[in-house]
C-alpha positions as CSV (number, residue, x, y, z in Angstrom):
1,X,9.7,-10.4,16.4
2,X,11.9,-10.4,13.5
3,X,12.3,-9.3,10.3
4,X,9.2,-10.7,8.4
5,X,7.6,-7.9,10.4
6,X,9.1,-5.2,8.9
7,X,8.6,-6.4,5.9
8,X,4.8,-6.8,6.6
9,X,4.9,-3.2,7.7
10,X,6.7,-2.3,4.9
11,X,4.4,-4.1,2.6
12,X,1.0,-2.5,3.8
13,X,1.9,1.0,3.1
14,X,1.5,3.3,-0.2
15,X,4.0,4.4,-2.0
16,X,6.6,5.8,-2.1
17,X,6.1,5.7,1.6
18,X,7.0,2.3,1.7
19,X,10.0,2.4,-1.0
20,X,11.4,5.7,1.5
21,X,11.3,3.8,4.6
22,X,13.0,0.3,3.1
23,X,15.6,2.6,2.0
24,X,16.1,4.2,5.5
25,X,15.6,0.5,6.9
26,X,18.8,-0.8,4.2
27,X,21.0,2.3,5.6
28,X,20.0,1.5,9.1
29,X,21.1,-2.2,8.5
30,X,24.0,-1.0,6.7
31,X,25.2,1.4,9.5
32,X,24.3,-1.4,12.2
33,X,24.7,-4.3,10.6
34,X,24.6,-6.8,14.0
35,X,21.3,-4.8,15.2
36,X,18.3,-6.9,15.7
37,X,15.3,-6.4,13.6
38,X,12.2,-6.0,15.7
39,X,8.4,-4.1,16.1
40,X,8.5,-2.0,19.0
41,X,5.5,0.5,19.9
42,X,3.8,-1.2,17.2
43,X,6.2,0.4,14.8
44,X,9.6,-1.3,13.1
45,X,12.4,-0.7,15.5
46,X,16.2,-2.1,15.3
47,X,17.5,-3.5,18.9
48,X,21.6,-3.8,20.0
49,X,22.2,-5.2,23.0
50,X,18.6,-5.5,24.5
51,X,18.3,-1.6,23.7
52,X,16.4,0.0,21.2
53,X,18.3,2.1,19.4
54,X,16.5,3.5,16.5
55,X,12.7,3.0,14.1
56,X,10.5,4.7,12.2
57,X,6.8,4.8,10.8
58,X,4.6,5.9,8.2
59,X,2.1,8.8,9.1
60,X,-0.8,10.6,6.9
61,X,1.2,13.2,5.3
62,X,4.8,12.3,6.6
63,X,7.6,10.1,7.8
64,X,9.0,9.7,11.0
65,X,12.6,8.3,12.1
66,X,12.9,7.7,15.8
67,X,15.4,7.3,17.7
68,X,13.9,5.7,21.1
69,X,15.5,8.5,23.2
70,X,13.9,12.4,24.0
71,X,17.4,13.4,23.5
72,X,19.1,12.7,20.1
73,X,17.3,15.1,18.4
74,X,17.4,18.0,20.2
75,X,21.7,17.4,21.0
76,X,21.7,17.2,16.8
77,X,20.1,20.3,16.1
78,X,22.2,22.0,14.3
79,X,21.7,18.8,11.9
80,X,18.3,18.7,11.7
81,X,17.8,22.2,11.0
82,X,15.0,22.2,8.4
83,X,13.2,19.8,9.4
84,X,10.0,19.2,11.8
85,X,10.8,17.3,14.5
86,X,9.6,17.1,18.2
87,X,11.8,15.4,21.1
88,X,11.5,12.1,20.1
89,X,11.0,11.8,16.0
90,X,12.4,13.4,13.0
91,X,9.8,14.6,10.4
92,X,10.9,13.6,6.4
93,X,8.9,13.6,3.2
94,X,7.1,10.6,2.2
95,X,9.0,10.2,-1.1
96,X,12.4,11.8,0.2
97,X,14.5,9.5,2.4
98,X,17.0,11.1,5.2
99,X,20.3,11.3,4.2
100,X,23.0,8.5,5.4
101,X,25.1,10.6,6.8
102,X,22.7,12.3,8.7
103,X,21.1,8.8,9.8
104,X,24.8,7.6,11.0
105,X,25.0,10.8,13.3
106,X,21.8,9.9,14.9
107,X,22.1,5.9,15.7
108,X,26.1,7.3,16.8
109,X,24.3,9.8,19.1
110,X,22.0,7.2,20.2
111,X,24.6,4.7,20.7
112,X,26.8,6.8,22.7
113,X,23.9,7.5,24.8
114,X,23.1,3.9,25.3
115,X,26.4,2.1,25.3
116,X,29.1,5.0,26.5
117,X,31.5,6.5,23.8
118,X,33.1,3.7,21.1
119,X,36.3,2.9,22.1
């Protein structure tokens, strides 16, 4: 699993669904730099220590960021106001990437979850 993968993914989908989601993957990677780069669920996924702590996918008519955890979204809801989301993925525009800061909220959420507060 690795990389490559991603960028297969990446590579089979129309744009600007695929330019959208390499940008989220480069803030992802930027935010998490030591996070492995995986497919998990069939979909990319980024791994830190074993855990799976964030992906996303392309769908029909939208994009989905997810963060591998029912309960991210809904403790950042105030933050994801205006968006669709359901427990477990966060709805965005095919050609309208999520913002960084909003991205580093949710892989620090997901992080806290899965490691314990940073020290």
């Amino acid at each position: 699993m690795s990389k490559k993968e991603i960028d297969q993914y990446l590579g089979a989908l129309d744009e600007p669904k695929g330019a959208t989601l390499a940008q989220l993957r480069d803030t992802i990677v930027a935010i998490v730099p030591n996070a492995e780069q995986c497919i998990s669920y069939g979909v990319p996924a980024f791994r830190l220590q074993g855990k799976t702590i964030a992906g996303f996918a392309a769908f029909k008519n939208h994009l989905s960021y997810l963060p591998h955890s029912g309960s991210v979204i809904p403790r950042l809801a105030r933050e994801t106001e205006g968006y669709t989301k359901t427990k477990g993925s966060l709805h965005f525009p095919v050609d309208k990437p999520l913002p960084k800061k909003l991205v580093k909220k949710l892989l620090d959420a997901r992080m806290a979850e899965a490691f314990g507060p940073r020290r």
